[in-house]
PLY file of the C-alpha trace (Angstrom):
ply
format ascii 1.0
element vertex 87
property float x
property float y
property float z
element edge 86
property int vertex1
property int vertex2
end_header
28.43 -16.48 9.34
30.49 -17.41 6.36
31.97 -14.40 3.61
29.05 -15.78 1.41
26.34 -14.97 3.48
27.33 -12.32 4.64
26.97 -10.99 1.07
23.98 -12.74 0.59
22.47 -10.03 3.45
24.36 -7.28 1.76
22.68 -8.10 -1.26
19.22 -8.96 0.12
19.22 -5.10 2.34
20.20 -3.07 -0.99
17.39 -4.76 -2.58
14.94 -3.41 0.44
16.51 -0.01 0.43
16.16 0.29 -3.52
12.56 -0.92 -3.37
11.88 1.17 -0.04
13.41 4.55 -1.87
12.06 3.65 -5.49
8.71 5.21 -5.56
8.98 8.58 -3.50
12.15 8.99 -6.08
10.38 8.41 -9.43
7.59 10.41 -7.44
9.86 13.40 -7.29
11.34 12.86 -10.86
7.95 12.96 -12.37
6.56 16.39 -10.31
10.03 17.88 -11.48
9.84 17.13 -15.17
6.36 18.38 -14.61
7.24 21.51 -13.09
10.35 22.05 -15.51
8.50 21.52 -18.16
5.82 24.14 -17.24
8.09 26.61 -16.39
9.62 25.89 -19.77
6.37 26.73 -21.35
5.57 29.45 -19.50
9.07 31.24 -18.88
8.98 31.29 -15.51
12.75 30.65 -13.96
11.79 30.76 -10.38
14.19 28.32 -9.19
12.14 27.90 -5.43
9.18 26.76 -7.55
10.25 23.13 -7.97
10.99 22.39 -4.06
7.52 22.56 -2.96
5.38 20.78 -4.72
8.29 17.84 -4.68
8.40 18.06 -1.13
4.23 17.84 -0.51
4.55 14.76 -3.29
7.13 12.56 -1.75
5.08 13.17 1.87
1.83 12.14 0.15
3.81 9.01 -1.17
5.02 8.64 1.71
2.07 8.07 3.61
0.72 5.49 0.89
3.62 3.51 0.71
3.98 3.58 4.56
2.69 0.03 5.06
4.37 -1.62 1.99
7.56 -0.45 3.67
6.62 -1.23 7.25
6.15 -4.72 6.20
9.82 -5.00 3.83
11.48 -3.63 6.82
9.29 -5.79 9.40
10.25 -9.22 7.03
13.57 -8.18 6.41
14.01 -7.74 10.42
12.61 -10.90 10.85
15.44 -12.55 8.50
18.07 -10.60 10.51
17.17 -11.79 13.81
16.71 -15.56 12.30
20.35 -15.66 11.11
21.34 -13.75 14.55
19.84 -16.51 16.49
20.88 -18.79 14.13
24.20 -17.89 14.90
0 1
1 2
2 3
3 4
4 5
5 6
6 7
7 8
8 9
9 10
10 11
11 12
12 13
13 14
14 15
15 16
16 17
17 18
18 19
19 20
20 21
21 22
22 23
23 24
24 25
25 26
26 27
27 28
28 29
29 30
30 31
31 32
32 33
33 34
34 35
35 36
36 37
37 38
38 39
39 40
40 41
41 42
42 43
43 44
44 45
45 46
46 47
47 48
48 49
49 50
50 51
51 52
52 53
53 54
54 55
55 56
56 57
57 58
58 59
59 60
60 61
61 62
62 63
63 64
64 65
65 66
66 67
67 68
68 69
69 70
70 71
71 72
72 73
73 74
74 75
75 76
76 77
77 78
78 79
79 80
80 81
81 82
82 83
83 84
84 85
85 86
């Protein structure tokens, strides 16, 4: 493999990790905001109160988003081993 496509890869797996991490992240921004936001209201500065619900958000996305990222992984395995046998 050549400098160029060897980038190309590079390029082409931080794309699958970014779209692979995306949603449980915004999933966590948005329950924090929410949670900061109603402790804001409500004055209450427990700082263990955010952790949580985050946590039991991200493992419900999780689960829904399980076979979107099965199958980027699966595809972008499948272009790995191509350009392996490729050579």
């Amino acid at each position: 493999m050549s400098g160029p496509e060897i980038l190309d890869l590079a390029r082409q797996a931080i794309y699958v990790l970014l779209t692979l991490a995306a949603p449980m992240m915004f999933i966590a921004l948005a329950v924090g905001l929410v949670i900061a936001l109603l402790q804001a209201l409500t004055q209450v500065q427990e700082m263990t109160l955010v952790f949580v619900p985050k946590i039991l958000a991200i493992f419900v996305t999780l689960l829904v988003a399980l076979p979107f990222m099965g199958s980027s992984l699966g595809g972008f395995m499948s272009l790995i081993a191509q350009k392996i046998v490729s050579g």
